[in-house]
SETIMI-603527 format. One record per atom (N, C-alpha, C, O): residue number from 1; residue in one letter; atom name; x, y, z. Coordinates in nm, 4 decimals, padded with zeros to 6 digits. Layout:
N
SITE     k   r    a       east      north         up
SITE   NUM   A   CA          X          Y          Z
...
END
This chain:
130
SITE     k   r    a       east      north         up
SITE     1   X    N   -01.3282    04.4098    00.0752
SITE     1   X   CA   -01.2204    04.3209    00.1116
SITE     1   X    C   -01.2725    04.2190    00.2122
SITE     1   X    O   -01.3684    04.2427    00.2855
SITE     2   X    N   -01.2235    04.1361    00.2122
SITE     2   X   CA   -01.2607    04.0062    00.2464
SITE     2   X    C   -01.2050    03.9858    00.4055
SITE     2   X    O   -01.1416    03.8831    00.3814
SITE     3   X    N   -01.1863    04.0041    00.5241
SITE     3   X   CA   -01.1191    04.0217    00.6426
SITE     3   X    C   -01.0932    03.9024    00.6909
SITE     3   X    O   -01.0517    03.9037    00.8068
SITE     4   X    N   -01.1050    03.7876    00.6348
SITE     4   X   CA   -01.0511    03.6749    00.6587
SITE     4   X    C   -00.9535    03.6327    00.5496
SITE     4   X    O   -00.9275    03.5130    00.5378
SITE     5   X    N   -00.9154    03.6944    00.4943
SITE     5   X   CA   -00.8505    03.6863    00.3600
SITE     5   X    C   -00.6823    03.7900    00.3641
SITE     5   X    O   -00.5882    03.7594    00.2908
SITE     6   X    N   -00.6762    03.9156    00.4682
SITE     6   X   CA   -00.6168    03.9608    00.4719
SITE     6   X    C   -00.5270    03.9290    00.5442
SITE     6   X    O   -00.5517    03.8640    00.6458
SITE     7   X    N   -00.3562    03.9782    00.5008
SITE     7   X   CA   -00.2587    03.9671    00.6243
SITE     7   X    C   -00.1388    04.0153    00.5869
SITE     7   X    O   -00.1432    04.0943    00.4926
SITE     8   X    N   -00.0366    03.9922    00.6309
SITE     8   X   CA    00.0846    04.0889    00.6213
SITE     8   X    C    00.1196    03.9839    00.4668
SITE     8   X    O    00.1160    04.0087    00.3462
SITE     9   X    N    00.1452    03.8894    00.5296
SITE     9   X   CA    00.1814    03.7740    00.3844
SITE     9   X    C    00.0915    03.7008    00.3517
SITE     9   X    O    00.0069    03.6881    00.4402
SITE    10   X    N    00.0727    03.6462    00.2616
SITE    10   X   CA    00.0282    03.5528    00.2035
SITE    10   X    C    00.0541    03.4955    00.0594
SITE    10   X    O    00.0676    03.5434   -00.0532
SITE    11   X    N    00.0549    03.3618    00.1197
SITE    11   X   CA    00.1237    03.2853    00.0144
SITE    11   X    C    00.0172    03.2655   -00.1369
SITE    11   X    O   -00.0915    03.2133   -00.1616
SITE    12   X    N    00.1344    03.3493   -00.2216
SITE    12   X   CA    00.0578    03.4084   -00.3784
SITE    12   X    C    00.0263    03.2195   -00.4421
SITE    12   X    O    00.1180    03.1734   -00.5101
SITE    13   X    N   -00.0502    03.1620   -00.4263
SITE    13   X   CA   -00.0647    03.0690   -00.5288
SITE    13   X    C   -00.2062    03.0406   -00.5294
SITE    13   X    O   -00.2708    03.1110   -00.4518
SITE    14   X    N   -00.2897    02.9318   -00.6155
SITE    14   X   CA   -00.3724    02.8942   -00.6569
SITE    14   X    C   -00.3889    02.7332   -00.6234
SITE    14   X    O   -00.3214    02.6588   -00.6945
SITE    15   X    N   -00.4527    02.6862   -00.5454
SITE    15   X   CA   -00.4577    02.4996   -00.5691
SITE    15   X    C   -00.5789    02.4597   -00.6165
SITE    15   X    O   -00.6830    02.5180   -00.5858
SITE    16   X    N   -00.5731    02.3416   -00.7068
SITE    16   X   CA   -00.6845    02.3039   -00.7425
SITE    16   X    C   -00.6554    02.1182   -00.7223
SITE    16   X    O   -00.5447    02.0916   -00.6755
SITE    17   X    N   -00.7188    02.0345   -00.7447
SITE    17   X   CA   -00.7412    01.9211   -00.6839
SITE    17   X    C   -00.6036    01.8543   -00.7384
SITE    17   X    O   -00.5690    01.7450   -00.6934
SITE    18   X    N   -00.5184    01.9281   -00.8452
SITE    18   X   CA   -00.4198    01.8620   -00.8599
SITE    18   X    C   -00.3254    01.8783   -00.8273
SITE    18   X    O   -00.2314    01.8071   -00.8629
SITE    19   X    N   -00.3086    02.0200   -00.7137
SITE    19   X   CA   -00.2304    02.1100   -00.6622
SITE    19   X    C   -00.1751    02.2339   -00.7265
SITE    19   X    O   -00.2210    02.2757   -00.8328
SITE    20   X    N   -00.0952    02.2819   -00.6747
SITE    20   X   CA   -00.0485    02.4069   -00.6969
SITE    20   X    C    00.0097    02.4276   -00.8170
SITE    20   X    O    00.1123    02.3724   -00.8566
SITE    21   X    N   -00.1016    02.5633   -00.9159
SITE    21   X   CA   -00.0646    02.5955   -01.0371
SITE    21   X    C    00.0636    02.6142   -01.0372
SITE    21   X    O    00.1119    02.6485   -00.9293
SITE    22   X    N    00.1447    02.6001   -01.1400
SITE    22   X   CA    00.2805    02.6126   -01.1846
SITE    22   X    C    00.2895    02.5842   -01.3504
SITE    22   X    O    00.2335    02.5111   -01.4321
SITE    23   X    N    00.4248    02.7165   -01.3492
SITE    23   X   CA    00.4227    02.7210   -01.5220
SITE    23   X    C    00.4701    02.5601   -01.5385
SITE    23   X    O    00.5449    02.4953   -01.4653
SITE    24   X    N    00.4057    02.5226   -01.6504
SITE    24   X   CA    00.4837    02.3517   -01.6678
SITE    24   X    C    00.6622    02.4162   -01.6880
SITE    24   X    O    00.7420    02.3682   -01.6075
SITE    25   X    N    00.7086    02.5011   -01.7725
SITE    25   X   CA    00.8401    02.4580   -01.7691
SITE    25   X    C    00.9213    02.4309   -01.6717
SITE    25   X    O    01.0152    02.3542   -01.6929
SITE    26   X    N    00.8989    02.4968   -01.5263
SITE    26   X   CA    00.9803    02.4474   -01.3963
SITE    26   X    C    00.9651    02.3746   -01.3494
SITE    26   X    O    00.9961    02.3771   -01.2303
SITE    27   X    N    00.9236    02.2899   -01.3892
SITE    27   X   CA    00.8905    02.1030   -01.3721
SITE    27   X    C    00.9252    02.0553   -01.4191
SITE    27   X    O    00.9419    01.9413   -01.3759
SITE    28   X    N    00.9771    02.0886   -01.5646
SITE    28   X   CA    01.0534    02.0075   -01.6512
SITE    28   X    C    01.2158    02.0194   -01.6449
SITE    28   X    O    01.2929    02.0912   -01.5810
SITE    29   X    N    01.2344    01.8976   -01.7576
SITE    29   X   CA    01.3967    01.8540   -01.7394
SITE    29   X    C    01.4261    01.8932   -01.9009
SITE    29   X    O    01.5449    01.8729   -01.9262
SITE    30   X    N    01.3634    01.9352   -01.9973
SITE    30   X   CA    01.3447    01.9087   -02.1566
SITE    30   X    C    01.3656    02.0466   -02.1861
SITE    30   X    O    01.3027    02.1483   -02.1570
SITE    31   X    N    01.5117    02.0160   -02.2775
SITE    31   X   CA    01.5980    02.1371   -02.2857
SITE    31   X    C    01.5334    02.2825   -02.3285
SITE    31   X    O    01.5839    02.3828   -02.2781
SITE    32   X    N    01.4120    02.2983   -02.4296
SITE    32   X   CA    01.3647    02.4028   -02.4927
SITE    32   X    C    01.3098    02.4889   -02.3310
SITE    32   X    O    01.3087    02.6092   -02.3051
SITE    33   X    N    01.2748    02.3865   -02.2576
SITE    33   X   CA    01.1925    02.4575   -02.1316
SITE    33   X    C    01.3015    02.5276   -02.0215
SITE    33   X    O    01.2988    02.6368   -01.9647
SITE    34   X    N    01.3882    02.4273   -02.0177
SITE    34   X   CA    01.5344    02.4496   -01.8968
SITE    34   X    C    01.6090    02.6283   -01.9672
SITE    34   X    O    01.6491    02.7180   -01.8930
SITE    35   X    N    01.6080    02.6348   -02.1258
SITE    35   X   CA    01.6347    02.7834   -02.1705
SITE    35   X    C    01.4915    02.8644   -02.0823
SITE    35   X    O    01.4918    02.9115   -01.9686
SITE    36   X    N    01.3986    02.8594   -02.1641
SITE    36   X   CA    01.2909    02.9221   -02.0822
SITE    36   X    C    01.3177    02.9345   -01.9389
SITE    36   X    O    01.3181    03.0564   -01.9216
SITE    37   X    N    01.3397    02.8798   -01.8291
SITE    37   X   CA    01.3539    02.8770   -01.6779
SITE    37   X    C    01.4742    02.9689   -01.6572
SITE    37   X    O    01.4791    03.0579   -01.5723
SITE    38   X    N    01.5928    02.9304   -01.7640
SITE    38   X   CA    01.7025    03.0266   -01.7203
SITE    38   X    C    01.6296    03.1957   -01.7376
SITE    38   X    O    01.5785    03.2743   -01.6578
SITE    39   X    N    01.6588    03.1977   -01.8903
SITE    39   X   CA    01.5581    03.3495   -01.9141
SITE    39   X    C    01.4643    03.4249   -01.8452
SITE    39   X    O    01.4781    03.5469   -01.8364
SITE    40   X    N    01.3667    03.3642   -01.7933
SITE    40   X   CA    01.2889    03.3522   -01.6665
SITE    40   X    C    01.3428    03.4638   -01.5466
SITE    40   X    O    01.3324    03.5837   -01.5207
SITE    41   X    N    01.4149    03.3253   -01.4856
SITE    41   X   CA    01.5179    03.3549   -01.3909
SITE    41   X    C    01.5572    03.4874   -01.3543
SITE    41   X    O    01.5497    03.5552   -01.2519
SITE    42   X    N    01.6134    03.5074   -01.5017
SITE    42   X   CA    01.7420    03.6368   -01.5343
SITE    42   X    C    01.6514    03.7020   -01.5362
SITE    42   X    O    01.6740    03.7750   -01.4396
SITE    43   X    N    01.4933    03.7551   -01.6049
SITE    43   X   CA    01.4116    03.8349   -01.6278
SITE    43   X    C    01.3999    03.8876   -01.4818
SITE    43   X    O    01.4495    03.9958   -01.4503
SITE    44   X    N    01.3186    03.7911   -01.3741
SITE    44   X   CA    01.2955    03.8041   -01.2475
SITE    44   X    C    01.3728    03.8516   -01.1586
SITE    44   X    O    01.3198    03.9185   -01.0699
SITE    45   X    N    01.4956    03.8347   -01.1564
SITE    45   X   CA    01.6417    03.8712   -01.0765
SITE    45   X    C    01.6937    04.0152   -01.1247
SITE    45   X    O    01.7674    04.0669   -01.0406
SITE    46   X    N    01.6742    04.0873   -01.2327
SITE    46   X   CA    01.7546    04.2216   -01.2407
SITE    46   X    C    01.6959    04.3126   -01.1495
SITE    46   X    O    01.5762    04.3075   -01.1213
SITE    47   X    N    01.7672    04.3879   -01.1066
SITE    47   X   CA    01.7680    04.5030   -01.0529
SITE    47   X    C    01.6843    04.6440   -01.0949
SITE    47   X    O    01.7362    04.7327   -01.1627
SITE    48   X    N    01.5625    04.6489   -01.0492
SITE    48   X   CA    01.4211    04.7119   -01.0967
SITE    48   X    C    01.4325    04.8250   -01.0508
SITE    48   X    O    01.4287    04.8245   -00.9277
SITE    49   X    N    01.4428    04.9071   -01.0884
SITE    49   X   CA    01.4110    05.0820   -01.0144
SITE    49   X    C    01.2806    05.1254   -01.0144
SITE    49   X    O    01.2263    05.1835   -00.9204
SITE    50   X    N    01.2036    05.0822   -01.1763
SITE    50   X   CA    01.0404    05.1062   -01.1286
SITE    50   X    C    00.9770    04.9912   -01.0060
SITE    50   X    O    01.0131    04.8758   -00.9832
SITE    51   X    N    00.8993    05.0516   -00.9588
SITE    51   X   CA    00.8756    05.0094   -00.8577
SITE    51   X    C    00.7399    04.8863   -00.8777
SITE    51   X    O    00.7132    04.7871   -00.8098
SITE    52   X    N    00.6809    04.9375   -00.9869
SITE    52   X   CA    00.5652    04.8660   -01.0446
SITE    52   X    C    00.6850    04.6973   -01.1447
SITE    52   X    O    00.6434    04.5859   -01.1131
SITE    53   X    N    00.7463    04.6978   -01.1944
SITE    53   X   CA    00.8504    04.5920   -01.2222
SITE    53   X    C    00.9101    04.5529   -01.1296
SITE    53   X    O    00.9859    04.4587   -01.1525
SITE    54   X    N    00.9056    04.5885   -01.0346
SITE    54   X   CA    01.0190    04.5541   -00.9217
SITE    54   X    C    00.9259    04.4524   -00.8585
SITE    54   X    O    00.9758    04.3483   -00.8158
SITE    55   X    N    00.7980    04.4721   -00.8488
SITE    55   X   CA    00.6779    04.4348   -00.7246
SITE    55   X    C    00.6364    04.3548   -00.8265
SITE    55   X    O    00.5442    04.3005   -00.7657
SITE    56   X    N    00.6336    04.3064   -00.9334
SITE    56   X   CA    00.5818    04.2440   -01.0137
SITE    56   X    C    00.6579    04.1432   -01.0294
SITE    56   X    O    00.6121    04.0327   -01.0585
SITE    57   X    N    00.8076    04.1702   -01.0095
SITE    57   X   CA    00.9256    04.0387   -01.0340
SITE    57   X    C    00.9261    03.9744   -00.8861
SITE    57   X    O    00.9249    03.8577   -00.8473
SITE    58   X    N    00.9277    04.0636   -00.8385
SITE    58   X   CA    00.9621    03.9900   -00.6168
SITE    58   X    C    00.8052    03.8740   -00.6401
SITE    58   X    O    00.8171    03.7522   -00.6270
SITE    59   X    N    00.6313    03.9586   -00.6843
SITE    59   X   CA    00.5471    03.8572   -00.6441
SITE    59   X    C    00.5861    03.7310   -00.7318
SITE    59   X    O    00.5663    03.6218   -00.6786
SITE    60   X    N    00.6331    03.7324   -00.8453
SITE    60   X   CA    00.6100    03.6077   -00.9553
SITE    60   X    C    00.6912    03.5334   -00.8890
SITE    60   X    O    00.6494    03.4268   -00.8438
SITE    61   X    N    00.8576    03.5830   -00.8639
SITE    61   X   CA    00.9442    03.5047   -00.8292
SITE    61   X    C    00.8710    03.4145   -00.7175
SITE    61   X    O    00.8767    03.2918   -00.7256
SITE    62   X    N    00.7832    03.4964   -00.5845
SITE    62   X   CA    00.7562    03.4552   -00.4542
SITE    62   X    C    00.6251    03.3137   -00.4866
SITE    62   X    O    00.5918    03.2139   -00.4226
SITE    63   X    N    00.5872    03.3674   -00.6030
SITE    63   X   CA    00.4473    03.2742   -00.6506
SITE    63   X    C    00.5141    03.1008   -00.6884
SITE    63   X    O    00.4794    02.9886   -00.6514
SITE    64   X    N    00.6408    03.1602   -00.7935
SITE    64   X   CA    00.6734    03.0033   -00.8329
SITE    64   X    C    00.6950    02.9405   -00.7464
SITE    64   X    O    00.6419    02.8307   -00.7294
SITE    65   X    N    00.8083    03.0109   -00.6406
SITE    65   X   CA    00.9306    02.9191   -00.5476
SITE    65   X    C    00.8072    02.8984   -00.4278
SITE    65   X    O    00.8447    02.8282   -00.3339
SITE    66   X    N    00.6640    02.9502   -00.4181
SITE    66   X   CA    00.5804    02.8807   -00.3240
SITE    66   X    C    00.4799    02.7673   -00.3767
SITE    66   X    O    00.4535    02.6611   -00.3203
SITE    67   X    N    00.4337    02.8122   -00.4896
SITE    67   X   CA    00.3855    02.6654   -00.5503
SITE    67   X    C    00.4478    02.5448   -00.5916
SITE    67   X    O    00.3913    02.4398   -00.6221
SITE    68   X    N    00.6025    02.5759   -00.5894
SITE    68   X   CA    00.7089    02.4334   -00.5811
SITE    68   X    C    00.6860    02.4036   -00.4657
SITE    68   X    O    00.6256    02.2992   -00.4411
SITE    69   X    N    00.7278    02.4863   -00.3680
SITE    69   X   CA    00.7122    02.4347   -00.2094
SITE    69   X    C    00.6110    02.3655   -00.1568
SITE    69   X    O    00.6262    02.2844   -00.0654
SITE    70   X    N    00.4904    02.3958   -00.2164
SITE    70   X   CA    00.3321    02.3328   -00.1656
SITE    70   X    C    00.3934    02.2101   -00.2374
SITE    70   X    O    00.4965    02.1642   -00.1882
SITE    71   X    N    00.3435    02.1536   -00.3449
SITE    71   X   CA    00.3222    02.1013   -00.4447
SITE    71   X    C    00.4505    01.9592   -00.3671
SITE    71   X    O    00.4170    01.8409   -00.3616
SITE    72   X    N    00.5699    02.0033   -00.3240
SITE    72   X   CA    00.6428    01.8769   -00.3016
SITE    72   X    C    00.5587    01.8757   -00.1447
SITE    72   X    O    00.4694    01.7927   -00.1281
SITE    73   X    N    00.5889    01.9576   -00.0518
SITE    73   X   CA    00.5443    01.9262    00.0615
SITE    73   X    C    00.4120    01.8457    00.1008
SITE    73   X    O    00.3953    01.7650    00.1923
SITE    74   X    N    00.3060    01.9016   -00.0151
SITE    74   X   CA    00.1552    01.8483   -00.0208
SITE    74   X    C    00.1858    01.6799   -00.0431
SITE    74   X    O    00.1738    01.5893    00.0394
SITE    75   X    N    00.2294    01.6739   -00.1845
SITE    75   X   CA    00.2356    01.5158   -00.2396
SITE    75   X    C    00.3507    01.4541   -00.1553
SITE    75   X    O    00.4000    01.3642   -00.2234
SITE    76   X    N    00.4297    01.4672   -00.0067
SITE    76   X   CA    00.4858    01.3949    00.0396
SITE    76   X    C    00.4112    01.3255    00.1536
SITE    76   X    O    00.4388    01.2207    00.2120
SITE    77   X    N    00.3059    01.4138    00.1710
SITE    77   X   CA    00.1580    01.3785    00.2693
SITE    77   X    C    00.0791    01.2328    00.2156
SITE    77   X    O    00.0412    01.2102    00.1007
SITE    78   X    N    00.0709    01.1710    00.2975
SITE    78   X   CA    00.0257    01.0066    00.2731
SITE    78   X    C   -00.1087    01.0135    00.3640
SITE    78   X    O   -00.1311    01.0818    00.4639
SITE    79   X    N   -00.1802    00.9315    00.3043
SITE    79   X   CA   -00.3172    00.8891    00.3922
SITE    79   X    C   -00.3957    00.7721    00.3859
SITE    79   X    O   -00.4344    00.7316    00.2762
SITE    80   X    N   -00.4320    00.6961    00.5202
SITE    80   X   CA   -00.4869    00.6090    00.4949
SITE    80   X    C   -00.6388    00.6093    00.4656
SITE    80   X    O   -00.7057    00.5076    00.4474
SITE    81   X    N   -00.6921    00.7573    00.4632
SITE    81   X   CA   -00.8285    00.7634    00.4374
SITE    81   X    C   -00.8243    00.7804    00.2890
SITE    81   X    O   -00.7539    00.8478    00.2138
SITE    82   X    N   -00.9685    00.6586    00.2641
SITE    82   X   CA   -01.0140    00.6706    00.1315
SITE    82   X    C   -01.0831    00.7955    00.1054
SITE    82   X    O   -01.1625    00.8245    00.1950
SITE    83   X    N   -01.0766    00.8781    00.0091
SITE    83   X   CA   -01.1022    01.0191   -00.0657
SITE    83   X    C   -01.2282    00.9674   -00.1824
SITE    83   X    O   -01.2150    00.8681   -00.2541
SITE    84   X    N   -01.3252    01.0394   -00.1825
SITE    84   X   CA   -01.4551    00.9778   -00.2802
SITE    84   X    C   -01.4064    01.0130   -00.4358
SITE    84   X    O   -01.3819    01.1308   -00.4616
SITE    85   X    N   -01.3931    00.9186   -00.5324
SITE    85   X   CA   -01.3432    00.9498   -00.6704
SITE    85   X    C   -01.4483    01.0635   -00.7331
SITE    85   X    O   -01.4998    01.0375   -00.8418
SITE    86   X    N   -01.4771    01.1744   -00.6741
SITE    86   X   CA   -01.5343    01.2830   -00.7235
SITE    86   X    C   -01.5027    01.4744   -00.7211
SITE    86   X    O   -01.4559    01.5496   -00.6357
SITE    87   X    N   -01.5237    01.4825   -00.7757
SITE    87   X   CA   -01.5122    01.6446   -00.7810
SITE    87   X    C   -01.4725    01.7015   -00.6212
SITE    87   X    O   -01.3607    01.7461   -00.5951
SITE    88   X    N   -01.5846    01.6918   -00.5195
SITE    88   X   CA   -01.6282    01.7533   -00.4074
SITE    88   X    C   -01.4660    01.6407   -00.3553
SITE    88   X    O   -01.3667    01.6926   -00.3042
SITE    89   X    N   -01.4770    01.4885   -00.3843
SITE    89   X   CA   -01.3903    01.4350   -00.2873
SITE    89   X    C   -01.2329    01.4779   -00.3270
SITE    89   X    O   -01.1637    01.5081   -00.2298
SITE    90   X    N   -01.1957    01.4815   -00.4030
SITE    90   X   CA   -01.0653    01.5473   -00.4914
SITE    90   X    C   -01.0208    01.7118   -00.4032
SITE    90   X    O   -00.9057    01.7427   -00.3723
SITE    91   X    N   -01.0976    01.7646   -00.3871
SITE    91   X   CA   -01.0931    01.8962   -00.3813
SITE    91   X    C   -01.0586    01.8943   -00.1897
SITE    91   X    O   -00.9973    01.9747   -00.1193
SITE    92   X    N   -01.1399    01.7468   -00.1518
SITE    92   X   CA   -01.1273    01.7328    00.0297
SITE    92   X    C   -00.9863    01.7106    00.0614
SITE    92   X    O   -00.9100    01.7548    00.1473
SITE    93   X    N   -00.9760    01.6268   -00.0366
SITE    93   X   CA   -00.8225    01.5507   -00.0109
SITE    93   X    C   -00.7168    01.6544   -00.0310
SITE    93   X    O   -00.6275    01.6691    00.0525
SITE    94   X    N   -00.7238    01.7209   -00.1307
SITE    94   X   CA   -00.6427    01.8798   -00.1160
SITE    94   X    C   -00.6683    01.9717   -00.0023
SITE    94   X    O   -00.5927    02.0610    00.0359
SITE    95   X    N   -00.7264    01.9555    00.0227
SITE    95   X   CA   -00.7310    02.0398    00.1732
SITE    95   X    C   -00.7156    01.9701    00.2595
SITE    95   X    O   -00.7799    02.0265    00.3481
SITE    96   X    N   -00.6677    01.8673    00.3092
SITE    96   X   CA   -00.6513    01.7703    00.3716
SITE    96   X    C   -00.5032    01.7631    00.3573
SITE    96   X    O   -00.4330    01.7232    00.4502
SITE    97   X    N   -00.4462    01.8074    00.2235
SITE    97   X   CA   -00.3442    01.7226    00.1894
SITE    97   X    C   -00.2435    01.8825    00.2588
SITE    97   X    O   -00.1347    01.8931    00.3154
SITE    98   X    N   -00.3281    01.9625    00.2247
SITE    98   X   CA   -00.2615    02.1068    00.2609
SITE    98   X    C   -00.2269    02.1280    00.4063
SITE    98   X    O   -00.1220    02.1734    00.4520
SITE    99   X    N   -00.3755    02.0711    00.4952
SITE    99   X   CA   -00.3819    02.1188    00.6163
SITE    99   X    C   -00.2588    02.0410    00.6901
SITE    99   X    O   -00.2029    02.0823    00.7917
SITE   100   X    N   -00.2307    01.9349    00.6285
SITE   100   X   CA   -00.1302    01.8202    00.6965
SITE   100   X    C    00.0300    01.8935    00.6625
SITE   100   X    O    00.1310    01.8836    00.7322
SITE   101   X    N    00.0129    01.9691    00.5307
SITE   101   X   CA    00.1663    02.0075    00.4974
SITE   101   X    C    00.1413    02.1587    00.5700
SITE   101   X    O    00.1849    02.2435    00.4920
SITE   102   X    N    00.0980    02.2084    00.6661
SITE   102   X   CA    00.1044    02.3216    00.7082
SITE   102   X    C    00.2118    02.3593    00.7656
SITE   102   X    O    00.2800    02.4511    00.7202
SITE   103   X    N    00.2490    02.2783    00.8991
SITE   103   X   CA    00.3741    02.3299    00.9451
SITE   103   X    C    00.5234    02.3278    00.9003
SITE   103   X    O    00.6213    02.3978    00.9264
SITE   104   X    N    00.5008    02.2198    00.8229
SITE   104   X   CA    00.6574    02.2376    00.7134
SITE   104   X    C    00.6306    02.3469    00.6065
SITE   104   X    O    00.7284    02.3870    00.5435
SITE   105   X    N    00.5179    02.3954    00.5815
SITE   105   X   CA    00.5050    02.5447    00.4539
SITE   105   X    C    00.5161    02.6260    00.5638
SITE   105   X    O    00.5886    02.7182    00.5265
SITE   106   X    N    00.4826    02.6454    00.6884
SITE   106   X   CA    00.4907    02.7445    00.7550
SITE   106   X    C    00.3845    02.8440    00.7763
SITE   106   X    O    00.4061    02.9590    00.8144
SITE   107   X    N    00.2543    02.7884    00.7467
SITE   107   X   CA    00.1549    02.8371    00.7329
SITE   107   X    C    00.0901    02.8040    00.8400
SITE   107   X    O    00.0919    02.6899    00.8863
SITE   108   X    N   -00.0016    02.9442    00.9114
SITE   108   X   CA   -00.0071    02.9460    01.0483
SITE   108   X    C   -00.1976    02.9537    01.0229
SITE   108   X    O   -00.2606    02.8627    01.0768
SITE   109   X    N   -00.2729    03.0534    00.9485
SITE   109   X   CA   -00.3887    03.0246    00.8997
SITE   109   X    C   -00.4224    02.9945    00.7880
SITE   109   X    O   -00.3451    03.0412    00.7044
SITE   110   X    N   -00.5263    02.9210    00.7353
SITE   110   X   CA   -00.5281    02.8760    00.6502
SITE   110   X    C   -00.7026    02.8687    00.5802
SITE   110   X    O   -00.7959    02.8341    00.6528
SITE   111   X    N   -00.7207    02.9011    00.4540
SITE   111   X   CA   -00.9011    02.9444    00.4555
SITE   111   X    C   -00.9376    02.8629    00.3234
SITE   111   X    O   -00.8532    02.8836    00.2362
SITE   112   X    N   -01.0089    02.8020    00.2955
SITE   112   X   CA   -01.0153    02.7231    00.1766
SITE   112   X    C   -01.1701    02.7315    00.1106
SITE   112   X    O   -01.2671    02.7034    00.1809
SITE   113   X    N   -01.1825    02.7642   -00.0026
SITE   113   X   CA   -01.3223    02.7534   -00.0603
SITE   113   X    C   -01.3147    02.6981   -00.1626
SITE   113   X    O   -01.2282    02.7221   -00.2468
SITE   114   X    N   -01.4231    02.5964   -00.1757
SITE   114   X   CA   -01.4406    02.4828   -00.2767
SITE   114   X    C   -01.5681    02.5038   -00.4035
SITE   114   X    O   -01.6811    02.4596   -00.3825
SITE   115   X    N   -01.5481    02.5452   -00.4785
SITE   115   X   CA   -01.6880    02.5648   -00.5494
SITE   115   X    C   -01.7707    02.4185   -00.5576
SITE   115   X    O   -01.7102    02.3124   -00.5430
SITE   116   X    N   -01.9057    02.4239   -00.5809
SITE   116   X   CA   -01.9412    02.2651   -00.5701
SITE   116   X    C   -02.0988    02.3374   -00.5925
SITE   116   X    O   -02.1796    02.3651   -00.5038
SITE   117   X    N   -02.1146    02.3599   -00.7566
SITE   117   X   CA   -02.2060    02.4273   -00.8087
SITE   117   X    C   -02.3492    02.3291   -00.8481
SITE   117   X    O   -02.3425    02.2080   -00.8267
SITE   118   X    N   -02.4543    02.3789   -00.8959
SITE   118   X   CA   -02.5763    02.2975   -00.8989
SITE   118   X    C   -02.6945    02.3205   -00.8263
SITE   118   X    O   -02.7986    02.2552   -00.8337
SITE   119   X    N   -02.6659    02.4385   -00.7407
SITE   119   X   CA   -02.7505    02.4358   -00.6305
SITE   119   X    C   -02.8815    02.5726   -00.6963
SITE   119   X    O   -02.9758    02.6172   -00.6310
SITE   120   X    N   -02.8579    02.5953   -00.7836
SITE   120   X   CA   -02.9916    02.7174   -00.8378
SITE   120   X    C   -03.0118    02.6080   -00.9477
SITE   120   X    O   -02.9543    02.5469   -01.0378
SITE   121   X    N   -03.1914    02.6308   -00.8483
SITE   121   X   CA   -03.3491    02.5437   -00.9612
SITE   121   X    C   -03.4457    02.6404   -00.9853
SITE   121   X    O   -03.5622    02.6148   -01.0159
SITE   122   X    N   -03.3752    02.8056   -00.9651
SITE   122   X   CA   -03.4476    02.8624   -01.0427
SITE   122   X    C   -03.5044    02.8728   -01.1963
SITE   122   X    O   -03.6065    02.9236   -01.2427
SITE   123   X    N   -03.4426    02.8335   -01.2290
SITE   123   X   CA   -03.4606    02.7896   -01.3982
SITE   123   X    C   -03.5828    02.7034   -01.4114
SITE   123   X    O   -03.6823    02.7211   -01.4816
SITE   124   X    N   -03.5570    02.6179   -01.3383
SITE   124   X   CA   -03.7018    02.5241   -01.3614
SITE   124   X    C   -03.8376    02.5070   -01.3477
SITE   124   X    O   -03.9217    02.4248   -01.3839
SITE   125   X    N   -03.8310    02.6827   -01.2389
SITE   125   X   CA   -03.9497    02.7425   -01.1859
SITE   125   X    C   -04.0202    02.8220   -01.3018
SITE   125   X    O   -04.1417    02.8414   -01.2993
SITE   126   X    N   -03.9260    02.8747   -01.4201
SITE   126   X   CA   -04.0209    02.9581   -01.5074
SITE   126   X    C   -04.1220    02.8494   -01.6207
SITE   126   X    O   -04.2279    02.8980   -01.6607
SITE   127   X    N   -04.0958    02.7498   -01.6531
SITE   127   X   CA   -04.1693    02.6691   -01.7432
SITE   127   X    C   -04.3211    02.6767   -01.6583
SITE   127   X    O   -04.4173    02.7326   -01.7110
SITE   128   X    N   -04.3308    02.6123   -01.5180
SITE   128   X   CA   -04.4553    02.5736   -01.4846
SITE   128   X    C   -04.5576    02.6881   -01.4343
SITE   128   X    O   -04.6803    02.6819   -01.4280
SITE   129   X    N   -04.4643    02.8030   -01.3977
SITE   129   X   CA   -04.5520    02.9200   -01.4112
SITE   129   X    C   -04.5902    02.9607   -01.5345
SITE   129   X    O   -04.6685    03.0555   -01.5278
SITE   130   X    N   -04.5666    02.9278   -01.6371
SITE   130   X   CA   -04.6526    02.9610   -01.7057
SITE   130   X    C   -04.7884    02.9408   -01.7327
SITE   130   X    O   -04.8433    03.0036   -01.8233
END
């Protein structure tokens, strides 16, 4: 386990440079999806006695209604710094965009890792030993 990673809560979501995963239908307004969201809903909301369904409906429910929350709070964040049109710069500006929406999410620490791969040239070492 990771000890910078642990805590009583933590907020269940995923961001990537375009922000916070979310099923597309709770974003939408387009009726086939708005059935889906109700159903959803109703799935998530009954009254669970197993305890393994119960903990499974509380995290999903807690996952959507926090990646809505990022996702408006993040994109209401404005900046006058230019962000580099790349992978590494995309990924700054999300953490940037996060660290700024912290105190309206309510988020007190915050830990971010960026993959930013390329860095093994082992491969290129076996040709010339030969």
């Amino acid at each position: 386990m990771n000890k910078f990673q642990s805590a009583v809560y933590a907020n269940p979501y995923i961001i990537n440079s375009n922000g916070a995963t979310e099923f597309e239908a709770y974003r939408s307004t387009w009726g086939p999806d708005l059935i889906f969201q109700s159903v959803y809903d109703q799935v998530l909301a009954r009254e669970e006695s197993n305890l393994m369904r119960k903990t499974f409906s509380k995290l999903t429910r807690q996952s959507i209604d926090a990646a809505a929350a990022y996702n408006t709070a993040a994109e209401a964040v404005t900046f006058e710094t230019q962000f580099p049109n790349s992978y590494f710069g995309q990924n700054m500006e999300r953490i940037a965009r996060t660290i700024a929406s912290a105190q309206s999410l309510d988020h007190s620490n915050q830990i971010f890792f960026v993959g930013n791969g390329g860095w093994d040239h082992h491969s290129a070492l076996i040709g010339p030993q030969n």
